[in-house]
N, C-alpha and C positions, 0 to 999 in steps of 0.2 A: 472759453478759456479752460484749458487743460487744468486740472488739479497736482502739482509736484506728485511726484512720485506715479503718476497714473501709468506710464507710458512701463517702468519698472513692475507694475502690480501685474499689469498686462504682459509683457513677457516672462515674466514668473510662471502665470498662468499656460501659457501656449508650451513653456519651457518638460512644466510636468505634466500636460495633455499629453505630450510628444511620449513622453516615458511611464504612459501607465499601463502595457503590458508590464512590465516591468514590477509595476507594481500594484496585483492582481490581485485579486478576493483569496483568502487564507479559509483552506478546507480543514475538516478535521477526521481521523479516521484510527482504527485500533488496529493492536497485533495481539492475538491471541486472546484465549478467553478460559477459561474452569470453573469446575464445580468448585462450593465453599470448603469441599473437604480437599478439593486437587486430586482428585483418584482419577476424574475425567479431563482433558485436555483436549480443546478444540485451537488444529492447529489451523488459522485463517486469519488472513486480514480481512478486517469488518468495518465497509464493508468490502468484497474483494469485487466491484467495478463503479467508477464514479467515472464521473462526465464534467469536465474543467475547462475553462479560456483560457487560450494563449497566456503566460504572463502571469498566471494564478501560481499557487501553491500549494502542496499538499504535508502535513502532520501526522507521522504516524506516533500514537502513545500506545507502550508497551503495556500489556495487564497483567502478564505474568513471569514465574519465574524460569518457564523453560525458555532454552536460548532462541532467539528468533535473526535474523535477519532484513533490513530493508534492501534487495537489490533491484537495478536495473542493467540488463545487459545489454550489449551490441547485439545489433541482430547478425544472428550465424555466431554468436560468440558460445564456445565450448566452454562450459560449466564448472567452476573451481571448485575444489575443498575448501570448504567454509574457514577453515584459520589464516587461508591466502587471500583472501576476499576477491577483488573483479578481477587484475589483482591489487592490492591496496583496501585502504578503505580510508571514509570521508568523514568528518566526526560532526555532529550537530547540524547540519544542511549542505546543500548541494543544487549545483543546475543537470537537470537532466535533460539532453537534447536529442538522444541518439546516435551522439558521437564520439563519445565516450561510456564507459561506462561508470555504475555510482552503485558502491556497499557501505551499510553500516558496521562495524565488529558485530559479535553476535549481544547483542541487550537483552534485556532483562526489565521486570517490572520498574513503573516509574520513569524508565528512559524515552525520550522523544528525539525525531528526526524530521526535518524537511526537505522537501525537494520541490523547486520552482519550475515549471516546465515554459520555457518558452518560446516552443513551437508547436506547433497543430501535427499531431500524430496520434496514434493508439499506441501506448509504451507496455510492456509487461512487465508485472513487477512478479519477482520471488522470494523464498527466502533460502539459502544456501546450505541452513542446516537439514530441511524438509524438501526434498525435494519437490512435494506433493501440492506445495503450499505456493500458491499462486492467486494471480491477481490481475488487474489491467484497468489504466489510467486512460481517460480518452481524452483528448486536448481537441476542444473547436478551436476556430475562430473567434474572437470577440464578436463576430459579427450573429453567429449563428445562435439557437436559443438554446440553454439547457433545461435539461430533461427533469431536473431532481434538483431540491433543493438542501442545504445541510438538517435541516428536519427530518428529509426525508430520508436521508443516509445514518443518522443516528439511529432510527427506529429499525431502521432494514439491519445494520451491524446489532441492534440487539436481537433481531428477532435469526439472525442468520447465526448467533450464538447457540441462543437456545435451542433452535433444532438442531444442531451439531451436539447440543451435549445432551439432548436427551432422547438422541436415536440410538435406536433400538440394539442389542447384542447381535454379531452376525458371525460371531463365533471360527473368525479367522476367513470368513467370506469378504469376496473383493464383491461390488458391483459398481457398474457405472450408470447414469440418468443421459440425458441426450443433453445437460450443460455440462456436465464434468467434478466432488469431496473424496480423502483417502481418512481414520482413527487409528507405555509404561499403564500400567491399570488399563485406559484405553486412549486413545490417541485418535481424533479427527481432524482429517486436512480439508479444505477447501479452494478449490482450483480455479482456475481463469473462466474453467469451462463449466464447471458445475461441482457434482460434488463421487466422492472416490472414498468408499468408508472401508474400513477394515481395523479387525483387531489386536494388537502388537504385546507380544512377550516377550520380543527380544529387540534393543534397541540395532541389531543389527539389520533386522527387516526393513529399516527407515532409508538404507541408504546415506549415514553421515560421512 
């Protein structure tokens, strides 16, 4: 004999099986980082690549007070001036799928943003103010295993800080590594590809 209610418990059940892409493990991740005096400024999301399931989502918390951006564009989509955002912008979260595109205004310390990915892609994220300042989201399958866990993304965002703010002067020298970082006082960006340093005394070198 069936228990009331069982047959109700059980489809409840099957109901949110059905919709747990949807509702996916919650990542966490930063925008930007500085020295305690601010003279240094490391411009990157930390960390700037993480490996997610369909259906998950990602947080980014802002650390500082230079202005930052969370975007995703279309792919082939040409590049806005940061005050027009993709164009538009989205405030507190967002779906990103690749068929649209998704900006925050530009934030500042203390401001947080999400975005839920729920499809299997490699997405790029930027920030609109930096051109330099790049990133990229990898969405498996649920089915497939991930690589890293949020432990291990926390310690890699700290540890990809500190090497950003305590490399070396290069006295207006670009160089590039074979993944791809770019450095007011000094200024380091961190790219999709690796890392791009250089050093800035005029914020027009930045390309805003």
């Amino acid at each position: 004999m069936k228990r009331p209610g069982s047959n109700l418990t059980l489809g409840l059940f099957v109901f949110l099986l059905a919709l747990s892409p949807a509702f996916g493990a919650q990542w966490q991740a930063k925008v930007g980082a500085n020295t305690n005096n601010k003279g240094r400024q490391a411009l990157a999301f930390l960390p700037n690549e993480i490996w997610i399931h369909e259906g998950d989502s990602v947080t980014w918390t802002f650390e500082v007070d230079e202005i930052h951006t969370v975007t995703f564009l279309m792919a082939g989509q040409v590049r806005l001036p940061f005050p027009v955002g993709c164009p538009g912008f989205a405030i507190g979260s967002a779906m990103f799928d690749g068929s649209a595109c998704v900006s925050t205004p530009p934030m500042t310390t203390g401001q947080t943003f999400t975005v839920m990915f729920p499809t299997v892609g490699n997405f790029k994220l930027t920030c609109l103010v930096h051109e330099d300042m790049t990133g990229v989201v990898h969405v498996l399958a649920n089915s497939a295993p991930l690589p890293h866990n949020q432990a291990f993304y926390n310690q890699q965002a700290v540890q990809q800080a500190e090497d950003l703010l305590n490399a070396p002067d290069l006295s207006g020298a670009h160089r590039h590594s074979a993944n791809g970082v770019a450095v007011e006082s000094e200024r380091l960006s961190l790219t999709a590809a690796g890392m791009t340093r250089f050093q800035s005394c005029a914020l027009s070198n930045l390309n805003w």
